[in-house]
LUMDO-968074 format. One record per residue: residue in three letters; x, y, z of N, C-alpha, C, O in turn. Coordinates in Angstrom, 1 decimal, m for minus. Atoms other than C-alpha are relative to their C-alpha. Layout:
PATOR / Ala / X / Y / Z / X / Y / Z / X / Y / Z / X / Y / Z
...
END
This chain:
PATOR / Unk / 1.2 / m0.8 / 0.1 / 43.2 / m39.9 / 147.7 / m0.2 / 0.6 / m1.4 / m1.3 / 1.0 / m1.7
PATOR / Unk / 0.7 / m0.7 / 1.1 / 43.7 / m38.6 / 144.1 / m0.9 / m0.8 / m0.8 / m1.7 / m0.1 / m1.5
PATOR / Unk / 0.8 / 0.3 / 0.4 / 42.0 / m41.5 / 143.0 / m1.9 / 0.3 / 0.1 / m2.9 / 0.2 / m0.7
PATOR / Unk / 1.5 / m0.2 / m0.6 / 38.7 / m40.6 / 145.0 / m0.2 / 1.0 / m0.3 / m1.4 / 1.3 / m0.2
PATOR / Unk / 0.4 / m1.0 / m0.1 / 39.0 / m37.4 / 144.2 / m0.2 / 0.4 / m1.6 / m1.1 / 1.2 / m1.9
PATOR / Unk / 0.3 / 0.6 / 1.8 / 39.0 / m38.0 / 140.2 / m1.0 / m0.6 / 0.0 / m1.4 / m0.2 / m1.1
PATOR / Unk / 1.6 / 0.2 / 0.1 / 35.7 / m39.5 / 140.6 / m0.7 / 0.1 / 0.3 / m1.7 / m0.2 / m0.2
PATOR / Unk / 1.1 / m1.2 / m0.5 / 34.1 / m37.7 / 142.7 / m0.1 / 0.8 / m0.9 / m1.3 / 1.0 / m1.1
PATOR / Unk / m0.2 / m1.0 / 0.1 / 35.3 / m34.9 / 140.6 / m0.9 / m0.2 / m1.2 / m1.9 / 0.5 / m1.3
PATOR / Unk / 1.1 / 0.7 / 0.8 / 33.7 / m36.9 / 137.5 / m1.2 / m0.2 / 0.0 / m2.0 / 0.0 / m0.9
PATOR / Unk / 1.4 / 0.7 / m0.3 / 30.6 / m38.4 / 139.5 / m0.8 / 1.3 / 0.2 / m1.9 / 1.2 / m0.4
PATOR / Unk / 0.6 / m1.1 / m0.7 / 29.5 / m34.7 / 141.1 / m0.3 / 0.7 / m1.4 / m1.3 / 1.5 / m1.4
PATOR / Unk / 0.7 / m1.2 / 0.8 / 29.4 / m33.1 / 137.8 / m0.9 / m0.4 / m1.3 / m1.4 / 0.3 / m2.2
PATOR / Unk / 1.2 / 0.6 / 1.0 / 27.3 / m35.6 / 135.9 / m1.4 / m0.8 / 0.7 / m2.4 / m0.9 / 0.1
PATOR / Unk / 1.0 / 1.0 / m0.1 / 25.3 / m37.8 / 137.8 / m0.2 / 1.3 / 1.5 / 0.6 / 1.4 / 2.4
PATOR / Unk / 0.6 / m0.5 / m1.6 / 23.1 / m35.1 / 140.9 / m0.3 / m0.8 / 1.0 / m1.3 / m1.5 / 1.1
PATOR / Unk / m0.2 / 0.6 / m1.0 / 23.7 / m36.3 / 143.7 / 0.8 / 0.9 / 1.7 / 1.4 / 1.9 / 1.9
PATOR / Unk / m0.7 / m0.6 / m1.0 / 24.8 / m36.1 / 147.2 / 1.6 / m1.0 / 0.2 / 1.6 / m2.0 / m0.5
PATOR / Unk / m1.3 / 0.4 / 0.4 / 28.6 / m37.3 / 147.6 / 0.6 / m0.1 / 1.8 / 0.2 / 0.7 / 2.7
PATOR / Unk / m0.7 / m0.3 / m1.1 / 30.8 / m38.3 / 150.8 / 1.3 / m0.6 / m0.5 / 1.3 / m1.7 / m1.1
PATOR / Unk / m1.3 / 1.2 / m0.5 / 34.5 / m39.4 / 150.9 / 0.3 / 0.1 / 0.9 / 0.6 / 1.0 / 1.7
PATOR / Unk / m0.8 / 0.3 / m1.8 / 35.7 / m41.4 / 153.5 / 1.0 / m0.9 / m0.7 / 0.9 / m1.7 / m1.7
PATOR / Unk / m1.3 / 1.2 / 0.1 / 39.0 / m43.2 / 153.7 / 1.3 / 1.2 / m0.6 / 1.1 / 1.7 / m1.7
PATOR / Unk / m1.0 / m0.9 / 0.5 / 42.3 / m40.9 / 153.4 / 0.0 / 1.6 / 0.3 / 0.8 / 2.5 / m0.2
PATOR / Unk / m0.1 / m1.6 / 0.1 / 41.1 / m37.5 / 154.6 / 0.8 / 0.2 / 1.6 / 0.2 / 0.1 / 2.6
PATOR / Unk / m0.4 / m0.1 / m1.4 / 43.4 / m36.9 / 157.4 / 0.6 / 1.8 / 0.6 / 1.3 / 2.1 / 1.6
PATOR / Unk / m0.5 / m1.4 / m0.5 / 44.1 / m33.0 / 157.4 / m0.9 / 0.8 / m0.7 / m1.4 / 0.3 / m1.7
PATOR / Unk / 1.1 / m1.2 / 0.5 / 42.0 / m29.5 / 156.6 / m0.1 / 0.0 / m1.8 / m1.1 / 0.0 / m2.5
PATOR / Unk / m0.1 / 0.1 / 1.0 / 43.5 / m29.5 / 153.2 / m0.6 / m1.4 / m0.9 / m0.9 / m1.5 / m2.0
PATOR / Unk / 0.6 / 1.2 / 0.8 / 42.3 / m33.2 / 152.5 / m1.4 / 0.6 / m0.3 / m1.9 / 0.9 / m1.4
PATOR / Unk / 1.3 / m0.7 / m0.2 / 39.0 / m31.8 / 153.7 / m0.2 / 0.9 / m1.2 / m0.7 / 0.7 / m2.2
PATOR / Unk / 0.4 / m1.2 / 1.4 / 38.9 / m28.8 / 151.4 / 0.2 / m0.8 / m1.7 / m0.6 / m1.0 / m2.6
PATOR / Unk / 0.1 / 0.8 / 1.5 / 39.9 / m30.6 / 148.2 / m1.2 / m1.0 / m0.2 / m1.9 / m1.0 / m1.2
PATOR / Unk / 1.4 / 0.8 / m0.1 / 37.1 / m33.1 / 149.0 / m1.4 / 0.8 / m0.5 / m2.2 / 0.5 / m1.4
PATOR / Unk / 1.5 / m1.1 / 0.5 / 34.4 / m30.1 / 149.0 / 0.1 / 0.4 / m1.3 / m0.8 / 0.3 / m2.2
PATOR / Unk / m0.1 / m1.0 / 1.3 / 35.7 / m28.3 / 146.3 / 0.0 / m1.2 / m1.5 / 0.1 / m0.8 / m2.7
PATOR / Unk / m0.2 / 1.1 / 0.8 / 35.9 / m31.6 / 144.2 / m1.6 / m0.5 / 0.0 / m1.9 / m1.3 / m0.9
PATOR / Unk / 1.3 / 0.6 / 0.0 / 32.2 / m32.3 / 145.0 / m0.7 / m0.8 / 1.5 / m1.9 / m1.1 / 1.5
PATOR / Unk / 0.4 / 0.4 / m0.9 / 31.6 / m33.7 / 148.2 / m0.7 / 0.8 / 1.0 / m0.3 / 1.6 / 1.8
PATOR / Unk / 0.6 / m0.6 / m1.2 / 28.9 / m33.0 / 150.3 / 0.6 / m0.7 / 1.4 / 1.0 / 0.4 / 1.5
PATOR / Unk / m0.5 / 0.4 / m1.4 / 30.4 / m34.7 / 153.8 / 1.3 / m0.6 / m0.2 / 1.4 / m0.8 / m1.4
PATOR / Unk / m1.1 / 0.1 / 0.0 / 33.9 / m35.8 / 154.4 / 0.1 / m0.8 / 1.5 / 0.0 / m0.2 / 2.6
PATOR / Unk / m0.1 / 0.1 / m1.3 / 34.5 / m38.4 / 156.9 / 1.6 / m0.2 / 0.1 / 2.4 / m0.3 / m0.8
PATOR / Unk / m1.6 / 0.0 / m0.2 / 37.8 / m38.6 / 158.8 / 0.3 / m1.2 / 1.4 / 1.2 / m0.9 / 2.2
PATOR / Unk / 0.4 / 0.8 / m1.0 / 37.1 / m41.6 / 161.4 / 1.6 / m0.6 / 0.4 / 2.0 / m0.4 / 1.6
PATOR / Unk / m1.3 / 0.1 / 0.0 / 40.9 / m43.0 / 161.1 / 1.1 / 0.9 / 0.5 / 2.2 / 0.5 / 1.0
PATOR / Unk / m0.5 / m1.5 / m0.3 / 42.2 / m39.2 / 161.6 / 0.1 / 0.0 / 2.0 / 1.1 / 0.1 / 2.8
PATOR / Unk / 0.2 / m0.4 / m0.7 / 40.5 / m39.0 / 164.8 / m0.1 / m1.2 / 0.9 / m0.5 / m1.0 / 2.0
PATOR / Unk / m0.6 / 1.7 / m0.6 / 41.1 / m42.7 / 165.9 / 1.0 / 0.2 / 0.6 / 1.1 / 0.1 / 1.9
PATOR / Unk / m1.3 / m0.4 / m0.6 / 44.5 / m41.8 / 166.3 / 0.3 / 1.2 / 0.5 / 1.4 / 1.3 / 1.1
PATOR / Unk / m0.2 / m0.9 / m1.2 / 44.2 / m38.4 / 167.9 / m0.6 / 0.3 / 0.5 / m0.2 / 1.4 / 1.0
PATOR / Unk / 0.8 / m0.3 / m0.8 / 41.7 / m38.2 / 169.5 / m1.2 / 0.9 / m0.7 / m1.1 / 1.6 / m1.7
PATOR / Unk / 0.9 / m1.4 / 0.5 / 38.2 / m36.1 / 169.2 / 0.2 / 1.2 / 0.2 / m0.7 / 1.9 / m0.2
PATOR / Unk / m0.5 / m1.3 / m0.3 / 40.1 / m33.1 / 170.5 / 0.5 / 0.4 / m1.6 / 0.3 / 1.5 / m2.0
PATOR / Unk / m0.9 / m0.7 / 1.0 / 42.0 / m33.0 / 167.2 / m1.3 / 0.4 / m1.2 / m0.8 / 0.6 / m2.3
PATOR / Unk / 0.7 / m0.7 / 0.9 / 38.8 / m31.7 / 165.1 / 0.3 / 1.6 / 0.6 / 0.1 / 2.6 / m0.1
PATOR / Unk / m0.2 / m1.4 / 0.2 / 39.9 / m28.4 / 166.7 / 1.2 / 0.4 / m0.8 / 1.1 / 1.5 / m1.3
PATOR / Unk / m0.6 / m0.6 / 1.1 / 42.8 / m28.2 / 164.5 / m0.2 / m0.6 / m1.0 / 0.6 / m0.7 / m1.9
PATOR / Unk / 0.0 / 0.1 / 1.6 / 41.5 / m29.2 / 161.8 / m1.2 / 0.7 / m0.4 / m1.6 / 0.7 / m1.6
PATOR / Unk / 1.1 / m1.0 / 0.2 / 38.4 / m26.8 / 162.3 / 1.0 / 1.5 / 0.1 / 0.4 / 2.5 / m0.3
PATOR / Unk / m1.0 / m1.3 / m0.6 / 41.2 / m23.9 / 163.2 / 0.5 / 0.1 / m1.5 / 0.6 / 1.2 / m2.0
PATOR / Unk / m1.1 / 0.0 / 1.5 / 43.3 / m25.2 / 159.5 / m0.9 / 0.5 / m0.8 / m0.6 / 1.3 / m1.7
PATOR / Unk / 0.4 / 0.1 / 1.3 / 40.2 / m25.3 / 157.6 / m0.6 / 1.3 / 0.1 / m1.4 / 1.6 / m0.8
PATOR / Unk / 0.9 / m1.5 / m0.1 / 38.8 / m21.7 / 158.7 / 1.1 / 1.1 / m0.2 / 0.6 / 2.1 / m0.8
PATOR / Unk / m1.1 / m0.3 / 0.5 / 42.5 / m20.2 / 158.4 / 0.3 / 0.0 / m1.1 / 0.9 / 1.1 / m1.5
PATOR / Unk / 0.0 / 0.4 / 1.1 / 42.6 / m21.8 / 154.9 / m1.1 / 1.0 / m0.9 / m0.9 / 1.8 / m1.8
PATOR / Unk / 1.0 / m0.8 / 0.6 / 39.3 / m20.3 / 154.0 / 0.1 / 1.5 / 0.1 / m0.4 / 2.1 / m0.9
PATOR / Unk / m0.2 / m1.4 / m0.4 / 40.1 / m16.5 / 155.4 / 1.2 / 0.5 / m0.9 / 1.1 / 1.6 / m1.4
PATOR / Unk / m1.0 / 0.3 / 1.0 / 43.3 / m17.1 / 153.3 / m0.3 / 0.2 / m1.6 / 0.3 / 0.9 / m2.3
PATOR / Unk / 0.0 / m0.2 / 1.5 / 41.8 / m17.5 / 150.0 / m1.4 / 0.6 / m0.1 / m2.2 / 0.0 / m0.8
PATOR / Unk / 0.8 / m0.6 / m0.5 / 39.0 / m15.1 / 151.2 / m1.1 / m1.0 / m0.7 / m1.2 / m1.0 / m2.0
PATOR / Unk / 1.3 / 1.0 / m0.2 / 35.9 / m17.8 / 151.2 / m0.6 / 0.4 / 1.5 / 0.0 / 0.3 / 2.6
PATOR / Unk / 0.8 / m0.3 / m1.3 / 33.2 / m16.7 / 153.6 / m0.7 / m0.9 / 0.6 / m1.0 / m0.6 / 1.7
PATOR / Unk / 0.6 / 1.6 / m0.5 / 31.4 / m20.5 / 154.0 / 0.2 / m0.9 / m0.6 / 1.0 / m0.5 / m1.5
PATOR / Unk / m0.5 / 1.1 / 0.4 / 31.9 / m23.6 / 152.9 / m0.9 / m0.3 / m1.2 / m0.7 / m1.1 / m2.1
PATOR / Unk / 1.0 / 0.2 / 1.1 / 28.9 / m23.1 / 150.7 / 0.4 / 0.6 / m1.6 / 0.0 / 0.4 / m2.8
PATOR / Unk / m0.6 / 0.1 / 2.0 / 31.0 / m21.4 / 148.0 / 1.2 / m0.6 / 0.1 / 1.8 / m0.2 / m0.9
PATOR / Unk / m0.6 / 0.5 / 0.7 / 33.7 / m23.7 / 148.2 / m0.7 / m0.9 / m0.5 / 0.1 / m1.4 / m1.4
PATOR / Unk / 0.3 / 0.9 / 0.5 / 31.4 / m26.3 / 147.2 / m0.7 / 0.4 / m1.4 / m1.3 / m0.3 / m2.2
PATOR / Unk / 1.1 / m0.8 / 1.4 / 29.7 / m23.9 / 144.4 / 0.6 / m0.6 / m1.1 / 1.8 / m0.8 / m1.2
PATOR / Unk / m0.4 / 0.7 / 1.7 / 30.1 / m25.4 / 140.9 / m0.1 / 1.1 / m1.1 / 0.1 / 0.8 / m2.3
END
């Protein structure tokens, strides 16, 4: 994933745009590094292949824990530039 997230990190802060990575995000913290790197969406299709669609509750449970953590009130300022 660090490669994708090195040019996203690149792509997001020169060329405007909207941004997704998919391929590699398989936990809350993939997710958050994704946003905060520039990514507007984050898919996780392989994640939830193998555990099922139940398992977006822990990784909605990690990533709102995470955020309460390093006091962030929406996902709209971790994506703030």
């Amino acid at each position: 994933m660090r490669l994708r997230l090195r040019w996203l990190a690149i792509l997001s802060c020169s060329v405007p745009s909207s941004y997704a990575v998919t391929g590699g995000v398989h936990s809350a913290p993939d997710a958050i590094k994704a946003i905060m790197t520039g990514a507007n969406v984050v898919q996780m299709v392989s994640c939830l292949l193998r555990f099922g669609p139940e398992h977006l509750k822990v990784i909605i449970a990690e990533f709102t824990k995470w955020m309460e953590e390093h006091e962030y009130e929406s996902v709209d300022q971790l994506a703030a530039r």
